[in-house]
N, C-alpha and C positions, 0 to 999 in steps of 0.2 A: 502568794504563789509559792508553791514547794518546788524542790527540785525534781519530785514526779512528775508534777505538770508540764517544765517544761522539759522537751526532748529535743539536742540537738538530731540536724540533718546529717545524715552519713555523706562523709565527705567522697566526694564521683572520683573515683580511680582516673587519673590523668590518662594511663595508657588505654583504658576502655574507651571514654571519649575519644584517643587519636582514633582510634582501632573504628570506631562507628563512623568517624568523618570521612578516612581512608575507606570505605565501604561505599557510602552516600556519594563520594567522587565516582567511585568505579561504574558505580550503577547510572550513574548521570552520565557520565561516557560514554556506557554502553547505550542508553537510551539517545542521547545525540549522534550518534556515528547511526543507530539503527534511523531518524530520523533524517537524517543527511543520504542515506540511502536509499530511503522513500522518495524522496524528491529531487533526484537527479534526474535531470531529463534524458541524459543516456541509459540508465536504467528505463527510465519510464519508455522512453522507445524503445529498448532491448525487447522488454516487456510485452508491451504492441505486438510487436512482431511475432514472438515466440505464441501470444493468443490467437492471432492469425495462423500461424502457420497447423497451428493446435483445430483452429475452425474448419480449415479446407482440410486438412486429413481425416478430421471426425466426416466431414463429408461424403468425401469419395471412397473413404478405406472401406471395403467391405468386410473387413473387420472389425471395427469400430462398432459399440454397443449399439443396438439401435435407437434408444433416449439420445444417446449424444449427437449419432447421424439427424436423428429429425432435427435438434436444439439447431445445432451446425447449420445444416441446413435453411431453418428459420433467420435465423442471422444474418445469413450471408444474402438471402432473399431480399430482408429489411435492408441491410447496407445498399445493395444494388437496386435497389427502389431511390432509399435517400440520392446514391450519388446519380442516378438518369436524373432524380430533379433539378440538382444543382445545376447537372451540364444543361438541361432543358432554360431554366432560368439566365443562366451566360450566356446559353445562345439568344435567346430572346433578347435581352438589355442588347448584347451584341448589333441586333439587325435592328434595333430602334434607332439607334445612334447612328 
């Protein structure tokens, strides 16, 4: 073997590497803190509500585009179908018992 053949490796700048790890933290941070905000359930009710309140104004406003009013509208049809069953079903088990 000659000393062409072999070649040492360049040695990695110490501050480069802090510099990439202080990065890799910051970005893990940021992706947990945005992940801890996804899954709050105060948020996530916040949330709820603001799409609610978001569906009955698509509805009624007659301002409101009319793709949204129909959407809106569909929705809120669908929920108010699901929740008569529910009550239909409670009362049912209700007067069995």
């Amino acid at each position: 073997m000659s000393a062409e053949e072999i070649t040492p490796t360049p040695a990695t700048d110490i501050g480069t590497l802090t510099a990439e790890a202080a990065l890799a933290r910051a970005q893990l941070a940021e992706t947990v803190d945005a992940l801890v905000d996804r899954v709050d359930p105060r948020r996530q009710a916040e949330r709820a509500k603001d799409r609610g309140r978001r569906l009955v104004f698509d509805a009624t406003d007659p301002a409101a585009l009319p793709e949204d009013r129909a959407r809106a509208r569909k929705v809120l049809v669908v929920a108010g179908v699901v929740v008569a069953l529910v009550v239909v079903g409670i009362v049912r088990r209700a007067t069995r018992d």
